[in-house]
Backbone as a ProteinNet text record, in pm:
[ID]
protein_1_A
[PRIMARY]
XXXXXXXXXXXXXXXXXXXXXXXXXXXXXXXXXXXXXXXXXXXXXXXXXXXXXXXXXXXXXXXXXXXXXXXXXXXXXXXXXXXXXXXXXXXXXXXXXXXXXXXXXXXXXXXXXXXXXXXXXXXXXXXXXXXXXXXXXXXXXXXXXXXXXXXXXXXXXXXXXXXXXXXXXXXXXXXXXXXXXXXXXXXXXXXXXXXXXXXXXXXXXXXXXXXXXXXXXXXXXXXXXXXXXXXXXXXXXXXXXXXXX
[TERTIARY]
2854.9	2873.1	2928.1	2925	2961.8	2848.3	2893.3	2771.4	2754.1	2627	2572.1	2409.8	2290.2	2221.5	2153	2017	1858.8	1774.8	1701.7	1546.3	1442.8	1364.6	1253.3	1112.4	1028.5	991.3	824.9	729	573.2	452.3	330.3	230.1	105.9	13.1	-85.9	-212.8	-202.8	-277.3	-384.3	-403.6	-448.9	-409.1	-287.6	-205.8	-87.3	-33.4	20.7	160.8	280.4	386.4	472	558.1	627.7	779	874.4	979.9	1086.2	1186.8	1321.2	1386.4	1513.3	1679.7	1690.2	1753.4	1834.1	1918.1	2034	2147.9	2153.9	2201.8	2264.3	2363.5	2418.7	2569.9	2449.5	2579.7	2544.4	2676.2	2658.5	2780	2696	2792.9	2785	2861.8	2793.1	2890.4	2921.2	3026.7	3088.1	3053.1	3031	2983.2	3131.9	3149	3276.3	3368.1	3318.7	3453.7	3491.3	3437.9	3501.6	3655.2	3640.1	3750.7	3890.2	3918.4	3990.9	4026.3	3989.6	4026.1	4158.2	4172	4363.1	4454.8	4536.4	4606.1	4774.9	4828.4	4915.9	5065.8	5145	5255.8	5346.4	5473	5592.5	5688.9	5766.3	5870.2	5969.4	5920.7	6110.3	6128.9	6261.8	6248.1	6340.9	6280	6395	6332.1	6229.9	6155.2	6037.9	5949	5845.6	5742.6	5803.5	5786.6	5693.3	5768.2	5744.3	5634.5	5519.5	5397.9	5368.1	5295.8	5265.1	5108.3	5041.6	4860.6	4885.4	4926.3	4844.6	4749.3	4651.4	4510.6	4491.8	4402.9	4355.1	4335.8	4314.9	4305.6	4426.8	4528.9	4648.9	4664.4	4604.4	4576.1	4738.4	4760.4	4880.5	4868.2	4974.8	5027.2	5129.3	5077.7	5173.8	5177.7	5267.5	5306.1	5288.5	5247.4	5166.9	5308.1	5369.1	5495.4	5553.2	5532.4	5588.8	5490.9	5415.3	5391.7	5472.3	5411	5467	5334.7	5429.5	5289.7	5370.3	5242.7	5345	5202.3	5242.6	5132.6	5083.5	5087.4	5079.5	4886.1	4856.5	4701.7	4595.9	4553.5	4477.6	4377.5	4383.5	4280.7	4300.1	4423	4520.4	4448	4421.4	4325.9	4469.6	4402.1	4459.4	4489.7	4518.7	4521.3	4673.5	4736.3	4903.2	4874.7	4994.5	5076.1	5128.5	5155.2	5272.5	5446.7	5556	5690.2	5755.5	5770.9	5828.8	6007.9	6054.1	6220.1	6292.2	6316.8	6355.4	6498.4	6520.1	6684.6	6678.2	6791.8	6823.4	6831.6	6870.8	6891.1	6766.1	6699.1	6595.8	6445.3	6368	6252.9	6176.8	6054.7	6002.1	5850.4	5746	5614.6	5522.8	5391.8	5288.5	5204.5	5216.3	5163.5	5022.6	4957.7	4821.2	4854.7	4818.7	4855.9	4710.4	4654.5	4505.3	4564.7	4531	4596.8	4477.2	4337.4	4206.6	4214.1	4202.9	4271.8	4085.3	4071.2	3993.1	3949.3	3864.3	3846.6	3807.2	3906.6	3899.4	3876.7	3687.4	3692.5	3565.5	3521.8	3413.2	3456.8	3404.2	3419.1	3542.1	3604.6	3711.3	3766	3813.2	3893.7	4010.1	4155.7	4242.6	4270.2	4317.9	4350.4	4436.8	4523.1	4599	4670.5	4692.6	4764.2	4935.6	5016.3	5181.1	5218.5	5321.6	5425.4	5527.7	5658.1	5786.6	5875	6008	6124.9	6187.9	6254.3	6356.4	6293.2	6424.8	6435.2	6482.8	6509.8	6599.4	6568.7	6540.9	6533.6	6692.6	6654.2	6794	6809.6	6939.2	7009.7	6908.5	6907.6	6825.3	6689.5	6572.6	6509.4	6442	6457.8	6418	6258.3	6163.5	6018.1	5990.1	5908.8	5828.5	5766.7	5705.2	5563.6	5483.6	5389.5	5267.3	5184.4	5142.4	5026.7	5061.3	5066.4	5075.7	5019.7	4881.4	4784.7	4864.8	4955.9	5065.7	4976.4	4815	4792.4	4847.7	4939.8	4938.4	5121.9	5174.9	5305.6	5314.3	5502.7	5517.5	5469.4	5473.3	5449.6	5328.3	5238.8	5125.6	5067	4996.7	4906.9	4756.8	4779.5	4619	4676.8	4813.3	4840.9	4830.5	4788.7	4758.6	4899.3	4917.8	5064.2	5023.3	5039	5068.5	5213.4	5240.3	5369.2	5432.5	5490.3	5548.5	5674	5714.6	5805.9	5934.9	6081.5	6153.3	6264.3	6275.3	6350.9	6364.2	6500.5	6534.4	6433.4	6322.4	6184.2	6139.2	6058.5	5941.3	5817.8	5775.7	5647.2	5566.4	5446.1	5328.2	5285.9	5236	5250.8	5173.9	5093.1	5029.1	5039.8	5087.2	5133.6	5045.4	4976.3	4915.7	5004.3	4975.3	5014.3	4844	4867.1	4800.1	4824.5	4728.3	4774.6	4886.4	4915.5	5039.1	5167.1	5187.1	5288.7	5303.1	5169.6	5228.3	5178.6	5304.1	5307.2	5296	5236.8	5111.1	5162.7	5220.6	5298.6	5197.1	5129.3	5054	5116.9	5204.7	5281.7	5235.1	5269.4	5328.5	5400.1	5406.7	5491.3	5489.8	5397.8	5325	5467.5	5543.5	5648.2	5561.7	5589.6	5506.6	5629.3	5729.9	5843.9	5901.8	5815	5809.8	5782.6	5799	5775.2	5654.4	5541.1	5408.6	5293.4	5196.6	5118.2	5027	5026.7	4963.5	4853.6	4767.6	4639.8	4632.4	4672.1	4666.4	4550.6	4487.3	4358	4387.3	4362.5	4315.1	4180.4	4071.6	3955	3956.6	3823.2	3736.5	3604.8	3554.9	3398.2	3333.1	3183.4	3126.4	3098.8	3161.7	3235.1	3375.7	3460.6	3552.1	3684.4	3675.6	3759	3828.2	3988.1	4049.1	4120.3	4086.6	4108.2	4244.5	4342.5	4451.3	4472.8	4457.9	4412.3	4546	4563.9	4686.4	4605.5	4581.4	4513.7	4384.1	4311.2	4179.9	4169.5	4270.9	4247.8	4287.9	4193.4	4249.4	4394.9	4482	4572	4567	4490.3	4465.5	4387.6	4341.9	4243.3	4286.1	4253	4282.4	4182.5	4105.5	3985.3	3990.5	3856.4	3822.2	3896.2	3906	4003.7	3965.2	3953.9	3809.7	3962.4	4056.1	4093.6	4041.6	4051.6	4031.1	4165.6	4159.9	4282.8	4269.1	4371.4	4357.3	4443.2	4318.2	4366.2	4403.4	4513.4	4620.6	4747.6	4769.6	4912.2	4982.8	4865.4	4841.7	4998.1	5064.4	5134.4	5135.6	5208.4	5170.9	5314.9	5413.5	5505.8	5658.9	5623.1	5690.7	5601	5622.7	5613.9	5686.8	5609.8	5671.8	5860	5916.6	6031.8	6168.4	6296	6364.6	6349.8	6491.5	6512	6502.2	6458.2	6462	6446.6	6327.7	6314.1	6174.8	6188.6	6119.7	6012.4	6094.7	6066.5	5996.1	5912.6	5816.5	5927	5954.9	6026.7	5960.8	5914.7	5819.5	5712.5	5610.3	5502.1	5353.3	5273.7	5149.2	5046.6	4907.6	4812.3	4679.9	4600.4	4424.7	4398.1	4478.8	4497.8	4378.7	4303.3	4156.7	4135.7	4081.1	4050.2	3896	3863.9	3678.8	3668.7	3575.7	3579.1	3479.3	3416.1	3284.4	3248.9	3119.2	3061.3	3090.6
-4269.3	-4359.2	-4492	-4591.6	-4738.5	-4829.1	-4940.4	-5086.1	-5028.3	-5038.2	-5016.8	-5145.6	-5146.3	-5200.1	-5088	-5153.2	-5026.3	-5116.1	-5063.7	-5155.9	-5066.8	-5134	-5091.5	-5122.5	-5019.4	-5106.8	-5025.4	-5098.6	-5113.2	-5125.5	-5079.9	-5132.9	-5118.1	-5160.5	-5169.3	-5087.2	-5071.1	-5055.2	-5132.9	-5275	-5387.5	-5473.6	-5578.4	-5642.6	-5603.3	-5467.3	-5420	-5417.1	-5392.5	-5322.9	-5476.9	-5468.6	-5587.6	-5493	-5598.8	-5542.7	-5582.4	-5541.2	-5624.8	-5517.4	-5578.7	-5554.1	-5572	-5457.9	-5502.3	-5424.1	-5469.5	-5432.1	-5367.4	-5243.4	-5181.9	-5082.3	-5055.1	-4964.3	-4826	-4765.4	-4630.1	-4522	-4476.7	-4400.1	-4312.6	-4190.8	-4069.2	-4033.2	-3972.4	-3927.7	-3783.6	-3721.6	-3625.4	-3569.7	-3429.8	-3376.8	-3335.4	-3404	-3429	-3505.9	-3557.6	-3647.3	-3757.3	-3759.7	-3879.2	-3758.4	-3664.9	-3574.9	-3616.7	-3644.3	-3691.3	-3766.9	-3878.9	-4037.1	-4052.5	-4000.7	-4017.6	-3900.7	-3911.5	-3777.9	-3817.4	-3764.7	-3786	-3731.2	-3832.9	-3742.4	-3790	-3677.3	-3714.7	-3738.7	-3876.9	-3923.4	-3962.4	-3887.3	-3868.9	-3771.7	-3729	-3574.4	-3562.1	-3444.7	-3392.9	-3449.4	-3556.9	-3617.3	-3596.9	-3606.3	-3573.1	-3642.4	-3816.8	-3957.1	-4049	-4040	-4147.1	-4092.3	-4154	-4065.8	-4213.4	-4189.3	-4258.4	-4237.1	-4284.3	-4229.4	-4246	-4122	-4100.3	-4095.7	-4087.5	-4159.5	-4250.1	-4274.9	-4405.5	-4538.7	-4501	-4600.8	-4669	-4558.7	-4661.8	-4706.4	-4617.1	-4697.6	-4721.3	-4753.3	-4817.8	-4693.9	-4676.9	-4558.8	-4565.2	-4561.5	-4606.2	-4506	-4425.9	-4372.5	-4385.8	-4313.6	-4359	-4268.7	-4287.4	-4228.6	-4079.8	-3979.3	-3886.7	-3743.5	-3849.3	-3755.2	-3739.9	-3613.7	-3550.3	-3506.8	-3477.2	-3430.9	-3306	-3212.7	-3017.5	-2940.8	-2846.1	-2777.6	-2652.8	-2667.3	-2604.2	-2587	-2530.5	-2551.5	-2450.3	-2463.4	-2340.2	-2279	-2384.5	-2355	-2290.1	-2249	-2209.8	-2062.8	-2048.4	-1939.1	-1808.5	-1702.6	-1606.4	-1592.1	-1731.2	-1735.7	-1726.9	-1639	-1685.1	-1513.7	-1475.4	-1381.7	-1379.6	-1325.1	-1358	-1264.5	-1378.7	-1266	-1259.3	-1104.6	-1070.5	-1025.8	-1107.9	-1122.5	-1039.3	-874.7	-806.5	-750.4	-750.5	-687.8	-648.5	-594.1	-522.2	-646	-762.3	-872.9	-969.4	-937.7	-1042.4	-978.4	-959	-867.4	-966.9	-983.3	-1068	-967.9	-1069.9	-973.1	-1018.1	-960.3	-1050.7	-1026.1	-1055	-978.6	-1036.3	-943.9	-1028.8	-1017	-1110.6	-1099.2	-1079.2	-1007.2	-984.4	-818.9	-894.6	-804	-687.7	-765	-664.8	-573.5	-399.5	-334.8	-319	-313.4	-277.4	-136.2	-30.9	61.8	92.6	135.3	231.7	388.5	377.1	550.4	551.9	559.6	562.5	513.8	511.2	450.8	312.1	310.4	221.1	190.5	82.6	60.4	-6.2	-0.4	-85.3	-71.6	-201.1	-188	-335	-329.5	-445.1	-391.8	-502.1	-508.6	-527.9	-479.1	-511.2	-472.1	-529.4	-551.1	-563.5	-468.9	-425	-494.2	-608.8	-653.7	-603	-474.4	-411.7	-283.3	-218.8	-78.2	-16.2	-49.7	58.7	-28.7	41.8	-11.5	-43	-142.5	-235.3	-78.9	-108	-35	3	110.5	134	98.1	129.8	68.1	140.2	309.2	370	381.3	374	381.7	227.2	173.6	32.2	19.4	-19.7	-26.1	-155.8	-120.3	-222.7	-216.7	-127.2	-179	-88.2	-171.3	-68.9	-128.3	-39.2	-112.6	-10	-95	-45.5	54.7	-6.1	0.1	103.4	167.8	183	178.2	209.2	211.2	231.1	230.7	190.5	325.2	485.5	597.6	605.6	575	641.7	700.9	811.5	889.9	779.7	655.7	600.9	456.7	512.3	410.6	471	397.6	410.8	350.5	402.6	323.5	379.1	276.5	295.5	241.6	370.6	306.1	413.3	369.5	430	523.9	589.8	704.9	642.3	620.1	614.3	752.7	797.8	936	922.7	856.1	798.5	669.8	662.6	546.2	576	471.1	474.5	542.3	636.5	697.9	683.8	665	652.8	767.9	756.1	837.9	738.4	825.7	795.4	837.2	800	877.3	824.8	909.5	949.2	982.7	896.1	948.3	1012.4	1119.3	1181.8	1327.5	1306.2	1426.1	1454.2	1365	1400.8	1338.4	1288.3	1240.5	1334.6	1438.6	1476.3	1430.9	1470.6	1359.1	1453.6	1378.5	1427.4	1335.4	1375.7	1289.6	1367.8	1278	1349.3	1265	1302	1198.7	1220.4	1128.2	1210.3	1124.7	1205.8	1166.5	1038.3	957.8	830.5	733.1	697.6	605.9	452.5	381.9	211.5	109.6	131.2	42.4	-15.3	-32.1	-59.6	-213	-337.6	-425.3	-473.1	-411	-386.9	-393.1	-491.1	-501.5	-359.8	-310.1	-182.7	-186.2	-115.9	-129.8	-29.1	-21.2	102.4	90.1	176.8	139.1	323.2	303	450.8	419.1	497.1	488.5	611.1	605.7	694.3	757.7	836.3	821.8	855.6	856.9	911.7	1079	1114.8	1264.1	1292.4	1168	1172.3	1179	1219.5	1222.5	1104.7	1115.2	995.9	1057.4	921	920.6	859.3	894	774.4	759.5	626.5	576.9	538.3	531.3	420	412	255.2	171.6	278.8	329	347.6	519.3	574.4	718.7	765.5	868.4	914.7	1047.1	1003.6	1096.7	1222	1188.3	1290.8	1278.2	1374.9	1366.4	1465.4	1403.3	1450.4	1501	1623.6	1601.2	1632.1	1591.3	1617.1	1555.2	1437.8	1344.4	1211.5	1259.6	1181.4	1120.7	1095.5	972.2	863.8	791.1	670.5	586.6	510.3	416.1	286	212.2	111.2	-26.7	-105.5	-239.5	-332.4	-332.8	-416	-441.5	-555.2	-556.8	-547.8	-540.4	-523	-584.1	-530.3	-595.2	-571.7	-663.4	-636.5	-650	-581	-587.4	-485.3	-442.2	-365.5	-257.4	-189.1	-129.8	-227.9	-195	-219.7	-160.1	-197.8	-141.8	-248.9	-205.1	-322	-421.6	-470.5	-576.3	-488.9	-488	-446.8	-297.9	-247.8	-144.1	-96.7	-55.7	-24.5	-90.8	-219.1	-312.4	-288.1	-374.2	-392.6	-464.4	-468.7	-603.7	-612.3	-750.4	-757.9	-847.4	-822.3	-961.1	-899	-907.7	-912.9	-966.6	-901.3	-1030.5	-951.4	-1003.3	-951.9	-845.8	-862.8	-775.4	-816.2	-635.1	-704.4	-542.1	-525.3	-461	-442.3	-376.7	-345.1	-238.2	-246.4	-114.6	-155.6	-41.2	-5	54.2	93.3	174.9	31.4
5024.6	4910.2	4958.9	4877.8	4915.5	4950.4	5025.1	4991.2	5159.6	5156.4	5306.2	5300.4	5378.1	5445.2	5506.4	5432.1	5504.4	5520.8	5606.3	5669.4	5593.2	5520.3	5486.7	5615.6	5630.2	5727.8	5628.2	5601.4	5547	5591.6	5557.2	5611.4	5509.3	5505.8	5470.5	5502.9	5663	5746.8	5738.5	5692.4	5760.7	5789.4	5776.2	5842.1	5924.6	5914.2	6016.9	5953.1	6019	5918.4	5927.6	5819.5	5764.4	5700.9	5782.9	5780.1	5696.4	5615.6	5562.1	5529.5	5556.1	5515	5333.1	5317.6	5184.7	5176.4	5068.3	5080.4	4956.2	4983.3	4852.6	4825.7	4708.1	4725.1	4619.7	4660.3	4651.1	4546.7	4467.6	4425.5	4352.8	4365.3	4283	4161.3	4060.4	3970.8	3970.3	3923.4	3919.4	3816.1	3780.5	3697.5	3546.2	3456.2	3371.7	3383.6	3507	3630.7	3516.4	3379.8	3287.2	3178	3201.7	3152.1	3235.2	3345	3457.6	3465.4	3393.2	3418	3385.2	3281.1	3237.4	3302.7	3419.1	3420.1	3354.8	3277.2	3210.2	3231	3287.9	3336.2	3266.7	3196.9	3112.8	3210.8	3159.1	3295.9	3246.1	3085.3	3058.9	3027.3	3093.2	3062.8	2927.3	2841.1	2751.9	2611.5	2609.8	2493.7	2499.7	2657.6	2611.6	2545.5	2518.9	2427.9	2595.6	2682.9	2810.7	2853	2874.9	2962.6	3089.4	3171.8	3269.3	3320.2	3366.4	3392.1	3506.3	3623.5	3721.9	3810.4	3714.2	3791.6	3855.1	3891.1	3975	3892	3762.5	3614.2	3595.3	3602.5	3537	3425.2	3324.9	3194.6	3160.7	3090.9	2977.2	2885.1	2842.9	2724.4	2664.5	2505.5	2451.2	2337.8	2284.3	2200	2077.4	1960.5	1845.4	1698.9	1650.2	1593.4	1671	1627.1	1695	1785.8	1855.4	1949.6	2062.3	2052.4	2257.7	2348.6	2421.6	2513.8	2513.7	2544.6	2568.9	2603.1	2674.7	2733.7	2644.7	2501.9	2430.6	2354.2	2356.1	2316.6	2234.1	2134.2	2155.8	2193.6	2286.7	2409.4	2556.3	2547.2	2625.8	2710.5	2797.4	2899.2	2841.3	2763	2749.8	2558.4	2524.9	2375	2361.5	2240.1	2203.1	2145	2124.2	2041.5	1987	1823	1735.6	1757.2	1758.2	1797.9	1657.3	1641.4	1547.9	1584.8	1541	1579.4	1455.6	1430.7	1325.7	1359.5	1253.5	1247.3	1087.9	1071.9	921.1	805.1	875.8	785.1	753.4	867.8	895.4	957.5	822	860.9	852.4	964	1002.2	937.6	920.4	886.4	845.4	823.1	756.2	628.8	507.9	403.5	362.2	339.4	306.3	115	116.6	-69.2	-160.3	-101.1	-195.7	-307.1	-471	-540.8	-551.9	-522.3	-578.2	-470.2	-431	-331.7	-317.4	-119.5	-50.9	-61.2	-48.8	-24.9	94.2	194.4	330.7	306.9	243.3	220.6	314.2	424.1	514.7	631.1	745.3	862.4	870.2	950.5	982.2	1118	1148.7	1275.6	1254.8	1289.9	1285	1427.1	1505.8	1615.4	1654.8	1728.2	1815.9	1955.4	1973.3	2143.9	2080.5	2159.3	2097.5	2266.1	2251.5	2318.7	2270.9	2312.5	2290	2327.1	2277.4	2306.1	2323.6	2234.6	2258.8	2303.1	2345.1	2393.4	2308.1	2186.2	2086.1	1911.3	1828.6	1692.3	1659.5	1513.2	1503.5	1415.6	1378.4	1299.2	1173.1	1115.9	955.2	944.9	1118.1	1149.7	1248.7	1151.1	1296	1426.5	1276.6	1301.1	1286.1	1419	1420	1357.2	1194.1	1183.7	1188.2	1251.1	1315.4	1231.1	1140.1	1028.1	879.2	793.1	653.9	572.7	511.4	410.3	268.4	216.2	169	21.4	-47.8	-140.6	-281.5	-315.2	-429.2	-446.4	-276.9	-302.7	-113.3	-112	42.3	123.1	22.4	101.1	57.4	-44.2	-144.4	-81.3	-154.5	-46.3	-0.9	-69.5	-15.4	74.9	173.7	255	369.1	466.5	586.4	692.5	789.1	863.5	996.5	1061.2	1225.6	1242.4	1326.5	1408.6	1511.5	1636.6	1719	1655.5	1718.5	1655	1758.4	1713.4	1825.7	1821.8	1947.6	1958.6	2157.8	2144.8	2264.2	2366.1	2311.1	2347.4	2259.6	2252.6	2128.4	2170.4	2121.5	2174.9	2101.6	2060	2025.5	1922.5	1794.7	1697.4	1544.2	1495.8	1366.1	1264.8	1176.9	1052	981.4	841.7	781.1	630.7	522.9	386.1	322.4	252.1	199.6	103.3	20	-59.5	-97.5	-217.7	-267.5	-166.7	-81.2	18.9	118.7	140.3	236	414.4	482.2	593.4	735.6	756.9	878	1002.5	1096.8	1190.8	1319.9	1462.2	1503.3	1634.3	1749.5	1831.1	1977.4	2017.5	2243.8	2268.6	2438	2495.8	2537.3	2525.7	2606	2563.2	2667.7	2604.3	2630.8	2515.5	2529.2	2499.4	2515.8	2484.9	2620.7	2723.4	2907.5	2953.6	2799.5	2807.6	2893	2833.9	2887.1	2730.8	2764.5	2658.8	2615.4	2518.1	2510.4	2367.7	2398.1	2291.4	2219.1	2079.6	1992.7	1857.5	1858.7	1761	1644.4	1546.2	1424.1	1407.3	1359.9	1348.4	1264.3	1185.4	1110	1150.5	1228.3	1207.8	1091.1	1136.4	1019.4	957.8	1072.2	1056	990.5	928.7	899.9	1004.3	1104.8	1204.2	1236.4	1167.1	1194.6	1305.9	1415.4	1566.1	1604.4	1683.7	1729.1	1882.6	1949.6	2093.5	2088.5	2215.2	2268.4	2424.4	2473.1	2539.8	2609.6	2477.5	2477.2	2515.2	2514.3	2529.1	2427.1	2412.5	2290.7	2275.9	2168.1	2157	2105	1949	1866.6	1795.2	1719.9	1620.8	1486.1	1376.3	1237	1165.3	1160.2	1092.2	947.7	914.9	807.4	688.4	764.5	660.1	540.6	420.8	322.6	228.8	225.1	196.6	226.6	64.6	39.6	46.9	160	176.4	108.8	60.8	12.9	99.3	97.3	191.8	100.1	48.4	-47	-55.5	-68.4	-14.7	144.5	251.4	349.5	445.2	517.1	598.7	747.7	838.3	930	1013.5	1053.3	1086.6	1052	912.1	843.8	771.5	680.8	562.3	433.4	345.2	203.3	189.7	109.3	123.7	129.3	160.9	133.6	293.7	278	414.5	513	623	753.7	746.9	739.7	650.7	721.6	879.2	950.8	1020.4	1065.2	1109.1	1266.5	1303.4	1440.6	1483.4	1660.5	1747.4	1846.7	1836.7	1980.4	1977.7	2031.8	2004.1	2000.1	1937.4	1880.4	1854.1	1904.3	1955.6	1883.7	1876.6	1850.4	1720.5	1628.2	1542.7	1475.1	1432.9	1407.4	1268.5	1179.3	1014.7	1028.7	1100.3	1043.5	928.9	885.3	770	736.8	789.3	787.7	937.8	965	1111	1255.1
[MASK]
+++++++++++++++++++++++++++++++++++++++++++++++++++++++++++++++++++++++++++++++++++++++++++++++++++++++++++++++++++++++++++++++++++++++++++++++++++++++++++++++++++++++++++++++++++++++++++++++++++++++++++++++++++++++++++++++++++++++++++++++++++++

């Protein structure tokens, strides 16, 4: 690349070859190489307000009311997780507020990734729950609940309301409270067989299970119920509701 000088050299093949110099530059472009032009460095620390261009440009930068710069994105390689920070006083959670209730009576999947903060539930807080499609009440027999069981660690365990309240606890030993991201999914087939995985193996199986669950009132962090009232602690990512095959 750069200004260089070539001889062309020609012919006709009847006057015979004829020669000249010319001069010319040469450059390449980079394939996005215009994404690059600004590299942006904060050079004050603690605001986050001062930026400077690095590059070879040097542009000028000037601050427009209250931006920052932060490496925050949601474009971020890996994505984000939500942290649920619970205690007896302070139940953290997510309610879906749809009053018309879903019918979970056929094929289904609930599933997420969690990760554990603590090693021990807060006080009055014994069972985590990670999903409660609360629909008719916090135990009803047409609510569905995932959640780890704690009895010295939290072990892995699906509870089941049905028939009248009665409660169907199906557990192991698998402790997931190891501050380690872990993948827990319930499913339905079309055999009725409600399934419970923890990071893709299966634990147990429930058969012959033709409850109709209801997706209303849906939360995601607790159960229905008062303050801190079997609260999740920890952080939570990819939480995903199919219903249907």
């Amino acid at each position: 690349t750069g200004s260089f000088s070539i001889t062309f050299s020609v012919t006709d093949n009847v006057n015979g070859a004829v020669n000249a110099v010319s001069a010319f530059t040469l450059a390449f472009l980079v394939q996005n190489s215009r994404y690059t032009a600004l590299s942006v460095n904060a050079t004050n620390t603690g605001s986050n307000q001062t930026f400077d261009d690095a590059s070879t440009s040097n542009h000028t930068i000037t601050v427009n009311g209250d931006t920052t710069a932060s490496t925050v994105s949601a474009y971020r390689h890996g994505g984000y997780s939500l942290k649920f920070e619970n205690s007896v006083a302070d139940d953290n959670n997510i309610k879906f507020n749809n009053t018309t209730a879903v019918d979970m009576d056929g094929e289904f999947c609930v599933e997420t990734w969690i990760k554990f903060t603590v090693t021990a539930p807060p006080a009055g807080s014994p069972n985590a729950r990670i999903f409660a499609s609360d629909g008719s009440g916090a135990n009803a027999a047409d609510n569905l609940q995932l959640f780890p069981e704690y009895s010295g660690s939290y072990i892995g365990a699906v509870s089941v309301y049905t028939n009248g309240f009665v409660y169907q606890a199906n557990a192991t030993t698998e402790v997931i409270n190891d501050g380690q991201w872990h993948h827990l999914a319930v499913t339905r087939d079309s055999s009725n067989n409600l399934r419970w995985f923890i990071d893709g193996t299966l634990i147990t199986t429930i058969a012959s299970n033709t409850t109709t669950f209801q997706f209303e009132q849906t939360r995601l962090g607790k159960r229905d119920g008062g303050t801190g009232h079997s609260c999740f602690t920890g952080d939570m990512r990819d939480t995903r509701v199919v219903i249907g095959s």
